[in-house]
N, C-alpha and C positions, 0 to 999 in steps of 0.2 A: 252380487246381482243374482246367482245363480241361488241361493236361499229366499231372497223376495220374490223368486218366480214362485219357488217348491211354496213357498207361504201362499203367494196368492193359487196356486193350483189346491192346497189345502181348502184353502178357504173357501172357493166356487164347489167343490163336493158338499162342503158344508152346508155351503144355500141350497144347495143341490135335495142333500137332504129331506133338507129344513122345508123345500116347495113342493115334493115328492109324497109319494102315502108310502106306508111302513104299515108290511102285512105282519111282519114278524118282532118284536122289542118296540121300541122308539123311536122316532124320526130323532127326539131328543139326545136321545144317548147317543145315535151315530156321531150326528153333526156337532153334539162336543168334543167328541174325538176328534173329528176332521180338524175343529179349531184351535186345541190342545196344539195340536202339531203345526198347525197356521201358526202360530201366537210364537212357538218355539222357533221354525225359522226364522221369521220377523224378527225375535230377541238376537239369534245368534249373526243376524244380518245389521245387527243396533238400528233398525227400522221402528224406533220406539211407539213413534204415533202410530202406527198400524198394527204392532202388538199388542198396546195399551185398546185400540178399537176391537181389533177381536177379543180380546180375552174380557170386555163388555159384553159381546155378543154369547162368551161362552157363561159368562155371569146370566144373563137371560135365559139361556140353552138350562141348566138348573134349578134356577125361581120355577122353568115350565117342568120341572122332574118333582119339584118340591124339595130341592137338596140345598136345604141353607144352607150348611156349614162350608157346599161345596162353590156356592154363587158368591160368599162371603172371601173366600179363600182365592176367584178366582179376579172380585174388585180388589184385591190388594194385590193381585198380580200387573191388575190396569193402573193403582195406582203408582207401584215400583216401576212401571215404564214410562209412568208419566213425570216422575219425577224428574225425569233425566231431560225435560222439555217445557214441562208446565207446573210451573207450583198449584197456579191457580184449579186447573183439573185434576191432580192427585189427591188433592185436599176434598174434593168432591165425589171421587170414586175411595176414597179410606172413610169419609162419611157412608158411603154405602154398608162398606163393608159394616163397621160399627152398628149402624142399624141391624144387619143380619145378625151379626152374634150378639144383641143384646137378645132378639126375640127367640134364641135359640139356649140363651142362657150362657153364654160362653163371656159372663163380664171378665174374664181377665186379659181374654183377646180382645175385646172392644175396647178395654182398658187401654194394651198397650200401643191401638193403631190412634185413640186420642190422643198421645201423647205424641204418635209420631205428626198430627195434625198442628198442635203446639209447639212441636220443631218446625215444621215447615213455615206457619206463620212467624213465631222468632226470626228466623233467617231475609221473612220479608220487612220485619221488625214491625207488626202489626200486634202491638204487645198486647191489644185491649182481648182481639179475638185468641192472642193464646194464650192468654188468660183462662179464657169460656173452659178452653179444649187441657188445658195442664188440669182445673178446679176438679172438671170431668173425671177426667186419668186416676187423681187423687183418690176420689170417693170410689167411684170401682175398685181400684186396688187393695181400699180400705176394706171394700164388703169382702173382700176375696183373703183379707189378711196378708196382702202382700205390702206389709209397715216401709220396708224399705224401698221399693219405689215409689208406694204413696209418697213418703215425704219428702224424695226426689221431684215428683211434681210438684208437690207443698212449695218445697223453697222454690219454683220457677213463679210460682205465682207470688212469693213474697217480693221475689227478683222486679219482677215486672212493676209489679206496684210502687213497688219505690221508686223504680225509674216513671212514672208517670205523678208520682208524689204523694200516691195514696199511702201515705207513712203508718196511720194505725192499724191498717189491714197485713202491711208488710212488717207490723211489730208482733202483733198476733200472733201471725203464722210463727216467726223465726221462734216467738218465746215457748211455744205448744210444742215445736219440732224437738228444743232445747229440753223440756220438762221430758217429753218421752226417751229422747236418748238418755238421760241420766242413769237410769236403770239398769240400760244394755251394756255390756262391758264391753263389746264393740263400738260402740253409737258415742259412750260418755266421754271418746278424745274429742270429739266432735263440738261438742256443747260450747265452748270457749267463745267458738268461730262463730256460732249461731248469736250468741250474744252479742258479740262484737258487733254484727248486722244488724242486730235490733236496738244497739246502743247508737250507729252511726246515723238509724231513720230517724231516731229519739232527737240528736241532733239537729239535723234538716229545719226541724221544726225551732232551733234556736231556742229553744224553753229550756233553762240550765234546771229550773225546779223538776220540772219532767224526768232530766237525765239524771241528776239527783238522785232523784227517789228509784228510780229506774235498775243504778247501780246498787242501791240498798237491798232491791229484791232480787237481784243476782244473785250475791253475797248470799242472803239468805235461801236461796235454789242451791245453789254450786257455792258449798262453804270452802273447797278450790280456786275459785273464781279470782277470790284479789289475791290472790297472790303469781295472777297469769301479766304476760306483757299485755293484752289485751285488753284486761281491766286500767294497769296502766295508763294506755296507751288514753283510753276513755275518758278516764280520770283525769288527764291532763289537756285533754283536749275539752270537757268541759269548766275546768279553770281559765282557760283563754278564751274561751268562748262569754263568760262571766267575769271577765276584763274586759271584753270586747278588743284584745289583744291578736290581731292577725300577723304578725311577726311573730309570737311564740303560738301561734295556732300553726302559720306554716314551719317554724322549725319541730314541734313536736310531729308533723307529719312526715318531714323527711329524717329524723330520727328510728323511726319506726320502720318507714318504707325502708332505709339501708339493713334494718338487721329482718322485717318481712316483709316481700315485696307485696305491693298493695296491686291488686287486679283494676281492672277497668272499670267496675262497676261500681268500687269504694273509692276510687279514685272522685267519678263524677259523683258521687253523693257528697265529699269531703271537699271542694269545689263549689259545689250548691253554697255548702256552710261558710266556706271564705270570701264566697261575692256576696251574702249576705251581712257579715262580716262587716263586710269594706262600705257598703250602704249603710249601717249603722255608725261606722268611724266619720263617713261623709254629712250622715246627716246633723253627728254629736259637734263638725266643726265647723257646719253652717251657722249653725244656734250660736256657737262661740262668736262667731261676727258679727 
């Protein structure tokens, strides 16, 4: 309690200020000060909505100095308190921020608060808009030449698409991500996996010609490639799928699963393709009767 006093006594200097004339500097620069230290109680007091509100107000206190970098710096301070409260108002003060260091040139900050914006929506599992905000991330990081978190976002946005079943878009990405890591002798353990995710959307869509030809240009990308469990794994899972075989579709997948363990997201795409599956067995033994 004794910090949200000293916070709010900060803060009434502040307005104090801010309603006063300043014969000498800025009414501005004081009263950022006053709020600076406002904003710090309030955090050290976890008073977050009242931290998160002044350190707006000290965002204002700067726009009126003309100090973007410093109004920018001080929304990501409101949205760090907000986070701790509101998804929904953090995601609208890191918008701020973003705006400011685009116009200030600073895209690889802008960069990375978009992506914190495309966590936040994830979390709310609002895939379409962190979609917007990962695509965002991407391309800044791209002008900036920073390859490897560009395509950190990349694959979120391949992620998401697939989960919403936009499968060419989420093939795209994995197979562009796959073609540039080839090169990096970091990146190229990598390529396997990325395939794997563009082989599993290939599927979604049940088209065995698709996957097919799909695996032929692997092979010819990553002449690696068939000889990984991954490719495998692919391989056999579009032979039951082109049996219309969901008994050796599900034991080819827990084959795999026991020697690597399959995450949540290949799980439900592999899922998709076995109730699809089982609708095709359903409907080949209606016809039969």
């Amino acid at each position: 309690m004794a910090d949200i006093a000293k916070g709010e006594e900060f803060e009434k200097k502040a307005e104090k200020k801010i309603n006063g004339w300043a014969v000498f500097g800025s009414k501005y620069e004081d009263a950022a000060e006053f709020y600076e230290k406002a904003a710090n109680s309030y955090k050290i007091a976890k008073a977050w909505d009242k931290a998160a509100a002044v350190y707006l107000k000290l965002a204002g206190c700067h726009l009126k100095l003309d100090s973007k970098h410093e109004a920018a710096s001080a929304y990501v301070d409101a949205a760090n308190s907000y986070k701790k409260i509101s998804s929904k108002d953090a995601i609208s003060c890191f918008d701020q921020a973003v705006n400011q260091f685009m116009e200030i040139g600073r895209f690889n900050m802008a960069a990375r608060y978009c992506k914190d914006i495309g966590e936040l929506y994830e979390v709310e599992q609002d895939f379409e808009k962190s979609i917007v905000y990962f695509e965002r991330a991407a391309d800044l990081f791209q002008s900036e030449e920073v390859s490897t978190s560009a395509n950190q976002c990349k694959q979120k946005v391949a992620q998401f698409s697939a989960q919403l079943e936009q499968y060419p878009r989420a093939i795209e990405i994995y197979e562009e991500v796959a073609k540039q890591s080839l090169n990096n002798n970091l990146l190229k353990y990598s390529v396997k996996g990325y395939l794997l995710n563009a082989g599993l959307c290939h599927l979604c869509k049940v088209d065995v010609v698709a996957i097919t030809n799909a695996l032929e240009r692997y092979e010819e990308m990553d002449p690696t490639f068939s000889g990984t469990r991954e490719y495998k794994f692919l391989a056999d899972l579009a032979a039951s799928v082109d049996e219309e075989d969901v008994q050796r579709f599900t034991d080819v997948v827990k084959e795999f699963d026991s020697m690597t363990r399959l995450d949540a997201w290949k799980t439900t795409l592999l899922l998709r393709v076995k109730e699809k599956l089982k609708a095709k067995e359903m409907d080949d033994d209606e016809d039969l009767t």
